[in-house]
C-alpha positions as CSV (number, residue, x, y, z in Angstrom):
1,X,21.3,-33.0,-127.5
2,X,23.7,-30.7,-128.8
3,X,27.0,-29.6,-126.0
4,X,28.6,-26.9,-125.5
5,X,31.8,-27.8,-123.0
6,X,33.8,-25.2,-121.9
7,X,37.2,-26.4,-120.3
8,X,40.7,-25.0,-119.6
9,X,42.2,-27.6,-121.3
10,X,41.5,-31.1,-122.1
11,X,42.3,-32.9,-126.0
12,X,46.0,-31.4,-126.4
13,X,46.7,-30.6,-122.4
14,X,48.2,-32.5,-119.7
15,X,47.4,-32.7,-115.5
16,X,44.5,-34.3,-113.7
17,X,41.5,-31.8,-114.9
18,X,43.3,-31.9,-118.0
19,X,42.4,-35.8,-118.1
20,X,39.0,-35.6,-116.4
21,X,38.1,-33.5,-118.9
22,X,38.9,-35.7,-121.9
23,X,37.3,-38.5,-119.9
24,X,34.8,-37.1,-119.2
25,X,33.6,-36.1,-123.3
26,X,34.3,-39.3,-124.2
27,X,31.6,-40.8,-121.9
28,X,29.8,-37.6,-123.3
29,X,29.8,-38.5,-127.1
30,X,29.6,-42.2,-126.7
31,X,25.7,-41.5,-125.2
32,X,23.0,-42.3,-127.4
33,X,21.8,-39.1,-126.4
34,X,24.2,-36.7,-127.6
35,X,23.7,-35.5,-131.0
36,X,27.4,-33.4,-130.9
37,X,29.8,-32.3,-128.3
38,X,31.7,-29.0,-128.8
39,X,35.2,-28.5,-126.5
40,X,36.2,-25.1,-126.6
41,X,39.2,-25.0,-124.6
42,X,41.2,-22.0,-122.8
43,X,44.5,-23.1,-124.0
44,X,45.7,-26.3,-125.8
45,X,49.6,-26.3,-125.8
46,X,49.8,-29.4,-128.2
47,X,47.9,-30.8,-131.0
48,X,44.9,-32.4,-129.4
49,X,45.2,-36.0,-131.5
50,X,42.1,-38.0,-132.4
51,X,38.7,-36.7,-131.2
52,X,35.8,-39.1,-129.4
53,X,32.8,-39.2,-132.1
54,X,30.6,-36.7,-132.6
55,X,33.3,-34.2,-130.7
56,X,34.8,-31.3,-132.6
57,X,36.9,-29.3,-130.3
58,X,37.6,-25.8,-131.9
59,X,41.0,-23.4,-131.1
60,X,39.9,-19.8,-129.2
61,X,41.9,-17.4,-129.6
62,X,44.7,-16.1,-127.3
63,X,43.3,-14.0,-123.7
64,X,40.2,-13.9,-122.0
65,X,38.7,-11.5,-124.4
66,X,39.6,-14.3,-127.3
67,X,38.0,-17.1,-125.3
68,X,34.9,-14.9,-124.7
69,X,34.1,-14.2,-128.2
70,X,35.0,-17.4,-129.1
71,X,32.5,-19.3,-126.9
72,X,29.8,-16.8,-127.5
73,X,30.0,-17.1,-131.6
74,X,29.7,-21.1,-130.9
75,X,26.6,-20.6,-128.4
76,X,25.4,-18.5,-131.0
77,X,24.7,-22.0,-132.9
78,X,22.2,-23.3,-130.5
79,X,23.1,-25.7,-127.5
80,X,20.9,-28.1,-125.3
81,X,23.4,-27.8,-122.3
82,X,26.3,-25.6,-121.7
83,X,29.2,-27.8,-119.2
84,X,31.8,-25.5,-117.5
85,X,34.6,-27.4,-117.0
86,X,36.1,-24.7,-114.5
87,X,34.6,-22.5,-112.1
88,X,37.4,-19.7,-113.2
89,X,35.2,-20.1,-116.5
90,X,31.4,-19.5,-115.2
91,X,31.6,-15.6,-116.5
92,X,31.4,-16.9,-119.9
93,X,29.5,-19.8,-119.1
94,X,26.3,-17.6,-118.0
95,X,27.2,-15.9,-121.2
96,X,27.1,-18.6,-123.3
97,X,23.8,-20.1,-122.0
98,X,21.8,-17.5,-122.4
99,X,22.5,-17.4,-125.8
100,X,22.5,-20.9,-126.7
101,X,19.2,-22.0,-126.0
102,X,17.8,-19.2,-128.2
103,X,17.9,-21.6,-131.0
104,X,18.2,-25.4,-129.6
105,X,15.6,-24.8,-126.8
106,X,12.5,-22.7,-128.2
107,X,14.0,-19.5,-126.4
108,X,14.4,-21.4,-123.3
109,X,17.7,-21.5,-121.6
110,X,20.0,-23.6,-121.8
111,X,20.7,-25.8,-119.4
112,X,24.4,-24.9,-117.0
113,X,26.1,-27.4,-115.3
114,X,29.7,-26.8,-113.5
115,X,32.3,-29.1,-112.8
116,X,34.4,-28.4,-109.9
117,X,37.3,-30.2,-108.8
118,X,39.1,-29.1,-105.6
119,X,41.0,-25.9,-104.0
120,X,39.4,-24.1,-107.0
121,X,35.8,-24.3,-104.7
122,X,36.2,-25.4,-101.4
123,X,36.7,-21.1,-100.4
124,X,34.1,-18.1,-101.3
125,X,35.0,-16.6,-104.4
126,X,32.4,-14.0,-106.1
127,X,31.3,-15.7,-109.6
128,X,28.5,-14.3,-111.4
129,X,25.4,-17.2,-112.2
130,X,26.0,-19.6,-109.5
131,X,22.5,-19.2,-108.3
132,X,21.4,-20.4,-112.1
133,X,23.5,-23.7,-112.3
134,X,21.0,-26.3,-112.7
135,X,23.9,-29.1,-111.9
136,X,26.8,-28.5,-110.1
137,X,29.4,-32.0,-110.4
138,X,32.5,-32.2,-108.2
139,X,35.0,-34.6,-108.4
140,X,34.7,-35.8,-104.8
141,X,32.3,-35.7,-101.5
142,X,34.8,-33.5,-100.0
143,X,35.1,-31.2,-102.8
144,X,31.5,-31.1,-103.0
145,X,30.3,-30.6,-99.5
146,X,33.0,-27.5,-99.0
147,X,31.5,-25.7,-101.9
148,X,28.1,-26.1,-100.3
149,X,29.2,-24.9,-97.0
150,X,29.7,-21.2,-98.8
151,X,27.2,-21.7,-101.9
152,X,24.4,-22.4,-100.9
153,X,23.8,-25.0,-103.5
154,X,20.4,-26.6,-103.4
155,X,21.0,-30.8,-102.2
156,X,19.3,-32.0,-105.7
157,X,21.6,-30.0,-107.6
158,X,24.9,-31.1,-106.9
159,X,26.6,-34.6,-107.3
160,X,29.9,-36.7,-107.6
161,X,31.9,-37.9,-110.8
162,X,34.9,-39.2,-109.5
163,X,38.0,-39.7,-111.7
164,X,38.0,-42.5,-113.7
165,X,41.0,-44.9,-114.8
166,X,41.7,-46.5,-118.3
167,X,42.4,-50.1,-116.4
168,X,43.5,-51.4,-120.2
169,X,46.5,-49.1,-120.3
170,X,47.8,-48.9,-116.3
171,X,48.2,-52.6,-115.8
172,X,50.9,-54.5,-113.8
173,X,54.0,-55.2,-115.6
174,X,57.6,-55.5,-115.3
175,X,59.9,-53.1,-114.5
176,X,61.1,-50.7,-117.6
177,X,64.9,-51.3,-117.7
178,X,65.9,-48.5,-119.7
179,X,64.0,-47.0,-117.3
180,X,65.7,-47.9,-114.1
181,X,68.6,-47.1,-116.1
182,X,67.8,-43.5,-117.2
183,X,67.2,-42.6,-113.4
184,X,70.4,-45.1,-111.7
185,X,67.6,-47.2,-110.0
186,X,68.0,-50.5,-111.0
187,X,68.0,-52.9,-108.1
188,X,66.6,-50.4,-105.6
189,X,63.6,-50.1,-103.8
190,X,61.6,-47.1,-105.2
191,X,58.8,-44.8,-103.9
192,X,57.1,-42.8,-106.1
193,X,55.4,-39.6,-106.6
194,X,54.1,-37.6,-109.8
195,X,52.0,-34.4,-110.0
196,X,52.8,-30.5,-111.0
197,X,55.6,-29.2,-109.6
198,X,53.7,-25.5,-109.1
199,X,55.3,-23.1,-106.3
200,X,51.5,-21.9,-105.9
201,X,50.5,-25.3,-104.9
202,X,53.2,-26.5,-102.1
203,X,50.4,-28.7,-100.3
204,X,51.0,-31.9,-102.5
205,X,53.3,-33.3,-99.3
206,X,56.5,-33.5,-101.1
207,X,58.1,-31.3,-98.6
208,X,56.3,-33.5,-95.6
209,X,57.6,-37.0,-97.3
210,X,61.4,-35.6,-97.7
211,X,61.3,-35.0,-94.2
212,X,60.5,-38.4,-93.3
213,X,62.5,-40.2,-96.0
214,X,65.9,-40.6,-93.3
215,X,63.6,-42.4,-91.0
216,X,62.8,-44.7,-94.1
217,X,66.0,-45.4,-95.5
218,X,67.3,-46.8,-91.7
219,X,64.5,-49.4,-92.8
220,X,65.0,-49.5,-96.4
221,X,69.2,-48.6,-97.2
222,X,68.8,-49.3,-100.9
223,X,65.2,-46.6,-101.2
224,X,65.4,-44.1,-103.9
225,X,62.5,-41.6,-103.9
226,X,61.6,-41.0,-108.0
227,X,59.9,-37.5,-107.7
228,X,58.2,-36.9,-111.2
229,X,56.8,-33.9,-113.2
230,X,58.1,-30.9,-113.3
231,X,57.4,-27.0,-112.4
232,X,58.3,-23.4,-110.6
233,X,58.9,-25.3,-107.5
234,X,61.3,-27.8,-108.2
235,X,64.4,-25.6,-107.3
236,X,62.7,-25.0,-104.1
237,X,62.2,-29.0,-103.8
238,X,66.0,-29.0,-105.4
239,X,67.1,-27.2,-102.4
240,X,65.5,-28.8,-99.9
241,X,66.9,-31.9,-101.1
242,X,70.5,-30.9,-100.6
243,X,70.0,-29.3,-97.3
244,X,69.0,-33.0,-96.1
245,X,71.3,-34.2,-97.4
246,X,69.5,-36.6,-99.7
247,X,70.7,-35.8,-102.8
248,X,71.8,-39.4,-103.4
249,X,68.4,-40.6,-102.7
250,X,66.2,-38.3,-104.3
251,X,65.9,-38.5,-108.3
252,X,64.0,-35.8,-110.2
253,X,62.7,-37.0,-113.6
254,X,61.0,-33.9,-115.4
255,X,57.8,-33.6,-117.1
256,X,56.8,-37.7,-117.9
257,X,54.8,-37.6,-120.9
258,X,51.7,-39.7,-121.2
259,X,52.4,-42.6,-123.0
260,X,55.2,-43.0,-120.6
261,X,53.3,-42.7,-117.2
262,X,52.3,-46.5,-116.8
263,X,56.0,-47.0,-117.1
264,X,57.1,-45.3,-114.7
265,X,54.7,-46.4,-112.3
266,X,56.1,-50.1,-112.9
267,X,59.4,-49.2,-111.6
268,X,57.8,-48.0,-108.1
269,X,57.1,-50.3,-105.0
270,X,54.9,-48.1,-103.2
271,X,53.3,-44.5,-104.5
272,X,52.8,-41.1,-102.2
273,X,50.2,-38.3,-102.8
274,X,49.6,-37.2,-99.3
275,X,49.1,-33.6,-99.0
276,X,46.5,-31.0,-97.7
277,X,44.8,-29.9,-101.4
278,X,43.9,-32.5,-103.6
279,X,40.6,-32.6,-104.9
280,X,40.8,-36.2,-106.2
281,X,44.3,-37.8,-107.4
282,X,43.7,-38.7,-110.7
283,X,47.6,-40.6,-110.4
284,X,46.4,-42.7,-107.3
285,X,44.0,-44.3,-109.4
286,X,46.7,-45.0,-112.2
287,X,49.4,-46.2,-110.0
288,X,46.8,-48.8,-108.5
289,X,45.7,-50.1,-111.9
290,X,49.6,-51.0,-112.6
291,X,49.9,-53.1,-109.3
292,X,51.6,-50.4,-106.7
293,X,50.3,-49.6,-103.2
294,X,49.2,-46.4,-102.2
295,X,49.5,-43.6,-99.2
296,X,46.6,-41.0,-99.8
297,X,45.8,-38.1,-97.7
298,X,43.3,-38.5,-94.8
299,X,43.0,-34.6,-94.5
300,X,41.4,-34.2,-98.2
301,X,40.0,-35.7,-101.5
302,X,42.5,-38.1,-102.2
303,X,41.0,-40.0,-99.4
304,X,38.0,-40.9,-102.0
305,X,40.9,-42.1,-103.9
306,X,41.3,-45.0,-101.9
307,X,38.0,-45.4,-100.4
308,X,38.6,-44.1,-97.3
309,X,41.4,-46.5,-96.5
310,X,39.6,-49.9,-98.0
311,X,42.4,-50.1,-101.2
312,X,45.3,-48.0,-100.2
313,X,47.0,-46.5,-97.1
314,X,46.4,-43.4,-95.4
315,X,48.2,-40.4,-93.5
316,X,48.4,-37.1,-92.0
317,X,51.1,-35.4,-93.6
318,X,51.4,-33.3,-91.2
319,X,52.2,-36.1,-88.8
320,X,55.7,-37.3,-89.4
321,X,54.6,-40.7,-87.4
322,X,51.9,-41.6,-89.0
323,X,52.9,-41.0,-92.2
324,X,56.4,-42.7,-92.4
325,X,54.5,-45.7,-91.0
326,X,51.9,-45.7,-94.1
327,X,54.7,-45.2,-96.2
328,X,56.5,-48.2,-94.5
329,X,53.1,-50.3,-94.5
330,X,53.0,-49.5,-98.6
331,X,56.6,-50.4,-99.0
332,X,55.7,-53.9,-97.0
333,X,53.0,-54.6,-99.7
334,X,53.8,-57.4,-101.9
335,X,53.6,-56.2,-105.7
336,X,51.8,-56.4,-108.1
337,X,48.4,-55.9,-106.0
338,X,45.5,-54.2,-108.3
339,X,42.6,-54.0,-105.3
340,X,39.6,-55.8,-106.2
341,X,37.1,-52.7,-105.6
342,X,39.3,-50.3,-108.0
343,X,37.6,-51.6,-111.4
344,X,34.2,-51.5,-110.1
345,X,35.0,-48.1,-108.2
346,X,36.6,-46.1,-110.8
347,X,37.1,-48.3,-113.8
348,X,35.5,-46.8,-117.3
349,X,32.0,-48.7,-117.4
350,X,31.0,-47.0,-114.1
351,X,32.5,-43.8,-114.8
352,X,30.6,-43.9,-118.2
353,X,27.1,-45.4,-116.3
354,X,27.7,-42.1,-113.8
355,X,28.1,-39.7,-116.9
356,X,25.4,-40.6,-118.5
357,X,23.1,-40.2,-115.3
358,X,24.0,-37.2,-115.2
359,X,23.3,-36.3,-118.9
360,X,19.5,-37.6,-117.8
361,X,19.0,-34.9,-115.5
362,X,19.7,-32.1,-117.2
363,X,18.1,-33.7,-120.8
């Protein structure tokens, strides 16, 4: 089979959809069944380094217009299966598999599938072709089941890819000292959290763990909070900072690049992502694989994350109890402690075995 993938960013981009995406055309390419994957991304802000084989991934140009023509001169070449890697992107997607299975398919379309991930599908939007997707693939039951609640999806037509984790790069190790001195933390108990700073997106449960962290330094005097990534919020986090008076505590590190992020993981004792709109949580999965207990949401996707609550800790951020005593009960945890369940959960054999499942039905 030839595939057509359409993404907003993947090879040369950064975030969690960024990274599910070049997970998931790896698994892609490396089936015996895929003659050539094509990535046509929205945007690519940096060079997108070696490709998976049999992958090409081509530059659109700039706009929506640019990305239109773009993935409609590819189609034009004849595709078995057309992936939408974003729901924002199903206009072109319909687009693009009408035309491509002119050539690969005998006249026949192609077939559609769409990956969704979280807040992007959990409320009604109007997108044009939904009706025609033959496989809809969400990165979590809870992602999946909100998009059916307004879709209408038929049951055999939907599934779940979760994220996966490279388990040969996030391992356990020792804690980075020019690290711990960059950010003034050596000898200090740290908890940890990493995601996009984005003033759009204020339900990652920064503002909710701040408001607990007093109540965890009585506990734990020597606890520095190691807030990473960066963004349009981070004055507003900035501010809220100082007017707690925890500017002593808190340590903002900036964008972490990749090859860094299993470093910075080492230097925590316990990691937070405990909000109200994650899909998934991608950086649960890789702060597990380096030995670092976990609080995950019990109010959204993360919860898949940590299987329900069998390999990491869970909270209502909107409880200030009950989430200051998962972060205490993380903090408690003895490290390093890599759950036994995470390889065969989320490692990259099953996350390839899933992939290429899917690939089966929509051959």
């Amino acid at each position: 089979m030839r595939l057509l993938f359409l993404v907003s960013d993947a090879f040369g981009g950064h975030g969690g959809i960024s990274r599910f995406n070049r997970d998931l055309a790896a698994a892609l390419s490396a089936s015996p069944d895929v003659r050539e994957l094509v990535i046509l991304p929205r945007r690519a802000p940096h060079p997108p380094g070696p490709l998976p084989p049999r992958t090409v991934q081509r530059a659109a140009p700039p706009g929506k217009l640019g990305f239109a023509g773009a993935a409609l001169r590819e189609a034009a070449g004849g595709f078995d299966v057309v992936i939408c890697g974003h729901i924002n992107l199903m206009p072109v997607a319909v687009l693009a598999r009408r035309m491509a299975g002119k050539l690969a398919r005998r006249g026949r379309p192609a077939r559609l599938a769409l990956v969704i991930h979280g807040v992007d599908a959990w409320t009604p939007v109007k997108v044009p072709g939904l009706s025609s997707v033959d496989m809809t693939i969400a990165v979590s039951r809870y992602t999946l089941d909100r998009f059916r609640n307004w879709s209408d999806i038929a049951a055999g037509r939907g599934t779940v890819l979760p994220n996966t984790v490279d388990l040969s790069v996030f391992t356990p190790g020792p804690r980075p000292a020019a690290l711990e001195e960059r950010y003034g933390v050596a000898g200090a108990r740290v908890l940890m959290g990493l995601a996009r700073l984005d003033a759009m997106d204020r339900d990652k449960g920064f503002y909710e763990l701040l408001a607990v962290l007093p109540r965890l330094a009585e506990r734990e005097p020597g606890l520095r909070y190691l807030l990473c990534g960066d963004g349009t919020d981070r004055p507003s986090l900035e501010a809220e900072v100082r007017r707690l008076g925890l500017t002593e505590r808190v340590v903002f590190t900036g964008f972490v690049p990749e090859e860094e992020k299993a470093d910075h993981y080492r230097l925590a004792d316990a990691f937070a992502l405990c909000g109200r709109q994650e899909g998934f949580g991608i950086v649960l999965l890789e702060a597990m694989g380096c030995g670092v207990p976990v609080v995950a949401s019990r109010v959204d996707g993360s919860r898949e994350a940590v299987l329900d609550g069998a390999i990491g800790e869970l909270a209502d951020p909107g409880d200030p109890d009950d989430l200051a005593g998962a972060l205490q009960r993380a903090l408690a945890t003895p490290r390093p402690c890599v759950p036994d369940l995470l390889a065969p959960s989320f490692g990259r054999d099953a996350f390839v075995w899933r992939v290429w499942d899917v690939l089966s039905h929509l051959a």
